[in-house]
Short mmCIF file of the C-alpha atoms (twelve columns), coordinates in Angstrom:
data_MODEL
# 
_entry.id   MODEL 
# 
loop_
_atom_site.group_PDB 
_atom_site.id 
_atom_site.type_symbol 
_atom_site.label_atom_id 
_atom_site.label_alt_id 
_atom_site.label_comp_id 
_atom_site.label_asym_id 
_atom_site.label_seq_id 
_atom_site.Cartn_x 
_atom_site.Cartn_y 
_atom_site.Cartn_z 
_atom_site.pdbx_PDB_model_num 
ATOM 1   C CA . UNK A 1   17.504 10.826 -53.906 1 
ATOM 2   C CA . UNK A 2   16.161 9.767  -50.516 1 
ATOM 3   C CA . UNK A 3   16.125 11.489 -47.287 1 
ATOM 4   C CA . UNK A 4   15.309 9.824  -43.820 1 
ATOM 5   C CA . UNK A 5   14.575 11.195 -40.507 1 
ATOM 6   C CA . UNK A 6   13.703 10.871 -37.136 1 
ATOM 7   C CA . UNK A 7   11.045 13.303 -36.524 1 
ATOM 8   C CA . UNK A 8   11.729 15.524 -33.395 1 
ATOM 9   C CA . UNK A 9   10.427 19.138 -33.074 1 
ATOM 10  C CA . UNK A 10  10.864 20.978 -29.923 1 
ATOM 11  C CA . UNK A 11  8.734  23.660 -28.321 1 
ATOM 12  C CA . UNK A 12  11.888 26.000 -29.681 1 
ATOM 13  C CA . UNK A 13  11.692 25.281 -32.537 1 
ATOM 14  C CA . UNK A 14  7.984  26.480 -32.932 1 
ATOM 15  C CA . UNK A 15  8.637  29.790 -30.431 1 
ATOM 16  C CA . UNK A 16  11.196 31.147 -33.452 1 
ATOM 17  C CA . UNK A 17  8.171  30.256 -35.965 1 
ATOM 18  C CA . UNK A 18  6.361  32.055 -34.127 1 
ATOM 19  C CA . UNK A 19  8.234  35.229 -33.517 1 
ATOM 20  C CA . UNK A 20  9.136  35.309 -37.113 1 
ATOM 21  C CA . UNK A 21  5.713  34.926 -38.717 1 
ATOM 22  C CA . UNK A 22  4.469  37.496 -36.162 1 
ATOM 23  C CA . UNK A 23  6.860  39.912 -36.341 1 
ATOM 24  C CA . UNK A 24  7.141  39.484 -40.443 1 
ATOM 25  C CA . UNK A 25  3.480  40.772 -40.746 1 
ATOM 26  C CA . UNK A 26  1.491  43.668 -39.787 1 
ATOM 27  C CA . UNK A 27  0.642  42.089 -36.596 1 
ATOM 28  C CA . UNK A 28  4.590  42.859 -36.027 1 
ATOM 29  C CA . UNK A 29  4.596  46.604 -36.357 1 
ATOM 30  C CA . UNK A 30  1.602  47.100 -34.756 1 
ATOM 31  C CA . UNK A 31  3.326  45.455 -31.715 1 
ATOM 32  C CA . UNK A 32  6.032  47.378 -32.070 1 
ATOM 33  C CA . UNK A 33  4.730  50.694 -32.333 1 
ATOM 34  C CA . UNK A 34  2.118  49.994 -29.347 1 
ATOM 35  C CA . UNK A 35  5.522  48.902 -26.834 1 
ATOM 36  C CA . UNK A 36  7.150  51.977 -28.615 1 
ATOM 37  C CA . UNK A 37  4.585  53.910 -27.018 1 
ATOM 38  C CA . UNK A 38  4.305  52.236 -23.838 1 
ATOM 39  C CA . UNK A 39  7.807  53.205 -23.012 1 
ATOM 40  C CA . UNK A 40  6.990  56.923 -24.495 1 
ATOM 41  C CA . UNK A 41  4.088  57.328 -22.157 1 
ATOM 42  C CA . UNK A 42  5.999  55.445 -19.139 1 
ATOM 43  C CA . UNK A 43  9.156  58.430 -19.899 1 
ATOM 44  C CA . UNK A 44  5.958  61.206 -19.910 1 
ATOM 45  C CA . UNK A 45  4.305  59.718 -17.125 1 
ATOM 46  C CA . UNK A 46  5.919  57.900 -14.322 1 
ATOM 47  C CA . UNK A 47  7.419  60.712 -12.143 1 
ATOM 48  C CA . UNK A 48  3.031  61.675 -12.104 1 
ATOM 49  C CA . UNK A 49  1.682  58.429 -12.217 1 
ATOM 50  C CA . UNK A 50  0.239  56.655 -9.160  1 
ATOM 51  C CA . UNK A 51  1.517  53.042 -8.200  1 
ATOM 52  C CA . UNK A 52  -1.745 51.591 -9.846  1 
ATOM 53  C CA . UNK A 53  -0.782 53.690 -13.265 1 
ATOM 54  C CA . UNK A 54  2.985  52.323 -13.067 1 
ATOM 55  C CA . UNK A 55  1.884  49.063 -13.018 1 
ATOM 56  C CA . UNK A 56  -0.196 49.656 -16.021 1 
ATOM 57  C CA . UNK A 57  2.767  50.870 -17.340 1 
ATOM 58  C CA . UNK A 58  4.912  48.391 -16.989 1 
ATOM 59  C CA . UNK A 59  2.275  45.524 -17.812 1 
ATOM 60  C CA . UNK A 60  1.731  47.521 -21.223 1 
ATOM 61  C CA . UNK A 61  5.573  47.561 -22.339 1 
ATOM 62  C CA . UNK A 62  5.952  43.747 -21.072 1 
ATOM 63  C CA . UNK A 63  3.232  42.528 -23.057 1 
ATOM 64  C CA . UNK A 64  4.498  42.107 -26.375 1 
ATOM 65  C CA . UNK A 65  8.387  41.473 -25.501 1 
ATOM 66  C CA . UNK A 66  7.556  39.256 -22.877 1 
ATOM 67  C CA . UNK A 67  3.992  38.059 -22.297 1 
ATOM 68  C CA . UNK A 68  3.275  37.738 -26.158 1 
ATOM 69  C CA . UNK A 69  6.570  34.852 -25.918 1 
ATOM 70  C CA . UNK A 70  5.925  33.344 -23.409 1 
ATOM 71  C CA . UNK A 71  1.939  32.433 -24.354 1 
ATOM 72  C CA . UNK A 72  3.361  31.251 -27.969 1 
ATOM 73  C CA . UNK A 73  6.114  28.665 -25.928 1 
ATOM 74  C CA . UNK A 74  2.885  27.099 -23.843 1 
ATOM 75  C CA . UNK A 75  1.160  26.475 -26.996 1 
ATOM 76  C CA . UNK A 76  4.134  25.050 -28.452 1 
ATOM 77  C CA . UNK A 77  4.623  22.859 -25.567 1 
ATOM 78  C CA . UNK A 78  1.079  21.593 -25.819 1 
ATOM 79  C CA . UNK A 79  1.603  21.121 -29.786 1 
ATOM 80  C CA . UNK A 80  4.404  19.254 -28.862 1 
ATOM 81  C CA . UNK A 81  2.982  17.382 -26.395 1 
ATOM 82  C CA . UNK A 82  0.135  16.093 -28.801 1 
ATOM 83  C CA . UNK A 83  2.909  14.739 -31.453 1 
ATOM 84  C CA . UNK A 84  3.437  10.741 -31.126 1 
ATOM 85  C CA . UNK A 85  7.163  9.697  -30.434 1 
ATOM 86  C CA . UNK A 86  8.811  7.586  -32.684 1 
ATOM 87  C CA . UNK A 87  8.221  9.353  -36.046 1 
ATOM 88  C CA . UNK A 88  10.305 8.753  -39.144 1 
ATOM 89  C CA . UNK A 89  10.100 10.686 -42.152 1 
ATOM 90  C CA . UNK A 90  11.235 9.644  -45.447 1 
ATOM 91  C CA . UNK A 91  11.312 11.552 -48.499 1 
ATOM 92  C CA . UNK A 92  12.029 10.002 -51.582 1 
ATOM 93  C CA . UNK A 93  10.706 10.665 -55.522 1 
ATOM 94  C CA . UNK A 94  7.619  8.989  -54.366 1 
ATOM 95  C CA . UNK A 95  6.660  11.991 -51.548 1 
ATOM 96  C CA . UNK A 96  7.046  12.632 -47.694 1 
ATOM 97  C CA . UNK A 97  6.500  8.939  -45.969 1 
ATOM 98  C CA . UNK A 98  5.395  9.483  -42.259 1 
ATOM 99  C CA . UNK A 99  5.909  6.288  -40.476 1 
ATOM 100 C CA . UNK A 100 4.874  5.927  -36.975 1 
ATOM 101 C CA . UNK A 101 4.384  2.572  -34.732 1 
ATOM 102 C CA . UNK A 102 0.865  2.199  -36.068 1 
ATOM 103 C CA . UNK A 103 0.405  3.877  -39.267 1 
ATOM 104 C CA . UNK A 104 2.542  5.178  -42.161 1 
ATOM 105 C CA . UNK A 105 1.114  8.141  -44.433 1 
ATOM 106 C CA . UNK A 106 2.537  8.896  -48.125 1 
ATOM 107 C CA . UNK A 107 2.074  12.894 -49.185 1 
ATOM 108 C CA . UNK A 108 2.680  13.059 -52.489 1 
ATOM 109 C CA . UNK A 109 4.200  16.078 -54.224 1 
ATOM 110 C CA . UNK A 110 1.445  17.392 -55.791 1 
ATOM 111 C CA . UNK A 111 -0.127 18.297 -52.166 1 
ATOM 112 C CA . UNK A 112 3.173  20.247 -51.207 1 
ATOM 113 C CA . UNK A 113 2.120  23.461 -50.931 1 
ATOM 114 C CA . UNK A 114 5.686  25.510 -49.655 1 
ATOM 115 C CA . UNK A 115 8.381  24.608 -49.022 1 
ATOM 116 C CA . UNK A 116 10.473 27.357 -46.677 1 
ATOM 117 C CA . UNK A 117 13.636 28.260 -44.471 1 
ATOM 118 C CA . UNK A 118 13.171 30.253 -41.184 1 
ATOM 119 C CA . UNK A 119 16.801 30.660 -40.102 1 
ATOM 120 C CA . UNK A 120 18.397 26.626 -40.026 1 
ATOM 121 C CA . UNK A 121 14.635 25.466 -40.011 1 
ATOM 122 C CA . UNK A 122 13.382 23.970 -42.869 1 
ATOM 123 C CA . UNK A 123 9.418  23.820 -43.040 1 
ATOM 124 C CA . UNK A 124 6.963  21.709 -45.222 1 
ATOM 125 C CA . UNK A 125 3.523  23.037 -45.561 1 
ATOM 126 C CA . UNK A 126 1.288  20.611 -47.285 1 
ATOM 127 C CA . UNK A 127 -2.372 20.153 -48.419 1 
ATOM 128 C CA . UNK A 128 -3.737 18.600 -45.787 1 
ATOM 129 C CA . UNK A 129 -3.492 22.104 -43.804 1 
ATOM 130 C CA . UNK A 130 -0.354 20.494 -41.508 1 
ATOM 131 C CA . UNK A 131 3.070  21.408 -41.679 1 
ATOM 132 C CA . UNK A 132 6.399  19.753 -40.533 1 
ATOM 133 C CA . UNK A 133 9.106  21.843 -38.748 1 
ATOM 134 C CA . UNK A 134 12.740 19.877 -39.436 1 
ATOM 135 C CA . UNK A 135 15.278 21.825 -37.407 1 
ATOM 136 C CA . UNK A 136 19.430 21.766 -37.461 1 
ATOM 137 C CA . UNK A 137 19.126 18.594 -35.579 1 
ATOM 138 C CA . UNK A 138 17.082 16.734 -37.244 1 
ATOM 139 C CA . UNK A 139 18.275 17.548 -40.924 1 
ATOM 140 C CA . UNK A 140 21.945 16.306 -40.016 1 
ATOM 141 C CA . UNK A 141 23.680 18.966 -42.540 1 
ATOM 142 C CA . UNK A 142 21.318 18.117 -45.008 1 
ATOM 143 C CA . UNK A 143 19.483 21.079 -45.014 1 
ATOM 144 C CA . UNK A 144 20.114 22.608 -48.279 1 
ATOM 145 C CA . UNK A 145 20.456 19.479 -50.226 1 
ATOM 146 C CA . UNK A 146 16.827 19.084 -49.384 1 
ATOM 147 C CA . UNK A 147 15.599 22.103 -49.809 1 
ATOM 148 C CA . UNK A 148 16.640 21.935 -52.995 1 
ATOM 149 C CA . UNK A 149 15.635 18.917 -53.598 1 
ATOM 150 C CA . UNK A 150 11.803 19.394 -52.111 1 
ATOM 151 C CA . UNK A 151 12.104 23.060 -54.355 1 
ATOM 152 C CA . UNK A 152 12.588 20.911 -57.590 1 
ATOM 153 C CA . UNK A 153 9.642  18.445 -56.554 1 
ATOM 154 C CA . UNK A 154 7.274  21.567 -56.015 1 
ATOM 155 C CA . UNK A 155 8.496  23.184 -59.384 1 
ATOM 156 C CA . UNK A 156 8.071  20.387 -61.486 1 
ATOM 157 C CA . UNK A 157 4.645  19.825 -60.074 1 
ATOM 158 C CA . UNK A 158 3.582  22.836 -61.665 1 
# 
């Protein structure tokens, strides 16, 4: 089998990794029970509170919903940013080829660490302590047929 893509992540695409490795640890609950009780103190306190203490308030139940986001879609943008145009990937029973205008890089197998599905994302962490991110887009319906396919390659490694 042999896969080939044009390598195209989006600043999106790495918000929802984001989100969904936060809020899938303990990092996650603890941001949910601190808005949890931003919005309990804000119900307790607001009719007392002074304009300086609402403001706390309000900056305190923003933070995670909000603030949290939006810091994790600038980094993305500047991870983005730093990514060359142009890149093809090609997977094959050799490895992961990444082909660019001035170099092409062969991962084998055996330096595939996980292989894993975040919604329609399909990511590829490997040795080399990089990952790839291949969203709806860029997979072309071939999603599962890879991950299948990348799943084998990792099991038979072992």
């Amino acid at each position: 089998m042999e896969f080939s893509f044009q390598y195209k992540v989006r600043p999106g695409n790495l918000l929802i990794l984001g989100l969904a490795n936060t809020y899938r640890s303990m990092a996650g609950l603890v941001n949910l029970i601190f808005t949890i009780s931003m919005i309990l103190l804000a119900v307790r306190f607001w009719a007392d509170g002074s304009r300086d203490v609402r403001i706390l308030i309000v900056a305190g139940i923003l933070l995670f919903p909000l603030v949290q986001p939006l810091f994790i879609y600038m980094r993305s943008r500047k991870i983005v940013a730093s990514i060359p145009d142009g890149l093809e990937m090609k997977i094959d029973g050799s490895g992961i080829r990444v082909i660019s205008e001035k170099s092409s890089t062969l991962i084998p197998f055996s330096d595939l660490i996980s292989v894993k599905r975040v919604g329609e994302i399909l990511i590829l962490y490997t040795g080399t302590k990089q990952s790839f991110v291949l969203n709806k887009q860029t997979l072309g319906g071939q999603g599962q047929e890879l991950y299948d396919f990348l799943s084998a390659q990792k099991d038979a490694k072992k």
